[in-house]
N, C-alpha and C positions, 0 to 999 in steps of 0.2 A: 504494500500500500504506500502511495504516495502523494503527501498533502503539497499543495502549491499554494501557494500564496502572492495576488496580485496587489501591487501598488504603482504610487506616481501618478494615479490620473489629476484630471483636474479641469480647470476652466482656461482655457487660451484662446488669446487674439488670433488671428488668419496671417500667417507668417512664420508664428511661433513654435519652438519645439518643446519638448517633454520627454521625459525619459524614466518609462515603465519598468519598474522590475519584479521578476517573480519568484518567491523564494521556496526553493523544494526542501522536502523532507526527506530524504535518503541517504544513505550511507554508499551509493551507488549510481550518486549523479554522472558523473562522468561517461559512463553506458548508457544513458538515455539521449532519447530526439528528442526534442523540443520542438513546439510550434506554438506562434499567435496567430489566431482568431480575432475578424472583430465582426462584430452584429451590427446592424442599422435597425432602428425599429421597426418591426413588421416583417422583419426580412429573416433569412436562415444566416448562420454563424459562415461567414468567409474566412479562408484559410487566408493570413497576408506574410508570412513570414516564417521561415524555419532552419533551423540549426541540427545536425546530425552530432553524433556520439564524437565525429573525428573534426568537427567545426567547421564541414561544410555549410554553405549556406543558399537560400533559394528565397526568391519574395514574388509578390505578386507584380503584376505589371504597375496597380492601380499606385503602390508606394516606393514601385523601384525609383534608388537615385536621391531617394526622401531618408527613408526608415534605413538602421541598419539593426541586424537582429546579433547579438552575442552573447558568451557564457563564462562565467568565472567557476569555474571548477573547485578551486579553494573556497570560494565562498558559497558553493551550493547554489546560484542565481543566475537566470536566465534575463537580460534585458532585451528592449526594443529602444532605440534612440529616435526619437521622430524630430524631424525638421520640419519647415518648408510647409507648416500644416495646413490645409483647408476647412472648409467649413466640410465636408463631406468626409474627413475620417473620424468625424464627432460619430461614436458609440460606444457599447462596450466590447474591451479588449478584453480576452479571455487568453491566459496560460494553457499550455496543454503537453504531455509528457506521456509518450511510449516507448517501450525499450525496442519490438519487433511487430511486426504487423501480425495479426490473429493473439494477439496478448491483450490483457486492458488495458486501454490508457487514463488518465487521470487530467482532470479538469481544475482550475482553481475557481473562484466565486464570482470572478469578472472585478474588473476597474475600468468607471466611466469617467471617457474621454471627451469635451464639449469645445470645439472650435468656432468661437463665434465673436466677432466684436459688440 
């Protein structure tokens, strides 16, 4: 079992950045994926960002160039750095953590994000 925990959201101007982090509970972080998620209201959870076991990395189109996704291994925490923000990445960011596909993964409780002047 593996608890996450999201922080960093907040209120920002259109411009501004933020920088989420999420903090796991594992003895075994270093062998996990990680991904962020973020929701729009009304809408399904979008994959926008992800970091492998070895620190590869992949994002979506909608934040490539913006977002960067990293992991502190000593610290057990997963971030996302977001620049350059718009009013359209205002939702919530959701953490997420599996070791291999057909295993569980583990969710954290979300942290909302609101880009708006």
């Amino acid at each position: 079992q593996v608890q996450l925990v999201e922080s960093g959201g907040g209120l920002v101007q259109p411009g501004g950045s933020l920088r989420l982090s999420c903090a796991a509970s594992t003895s075994e972080f270093s062998i996990y994926n990680f991904n962020w998620y973020r929701q729009h209201p009304g809408k399904q959870r979008e994959l926008i960002a992800g970091i492998t076991y070895a620190s590869s990395t992949n994002y979506a189109d909608s934040v490539k160039g913006r977002f960067t996704i990293s992991k502190d291994n000593a610290k057990n925490t997963v971030y996302l750095q977001m620049t350059s923000l718009k009013p359209e990445d205002t939702g919530i960011y959701y953490c997420n953590a599996f070791f291999t596909l057909g295993l569980p993964d583990y969710w954290g409780q979300g942290t909302q994000v609101t880009v708006s002047s």
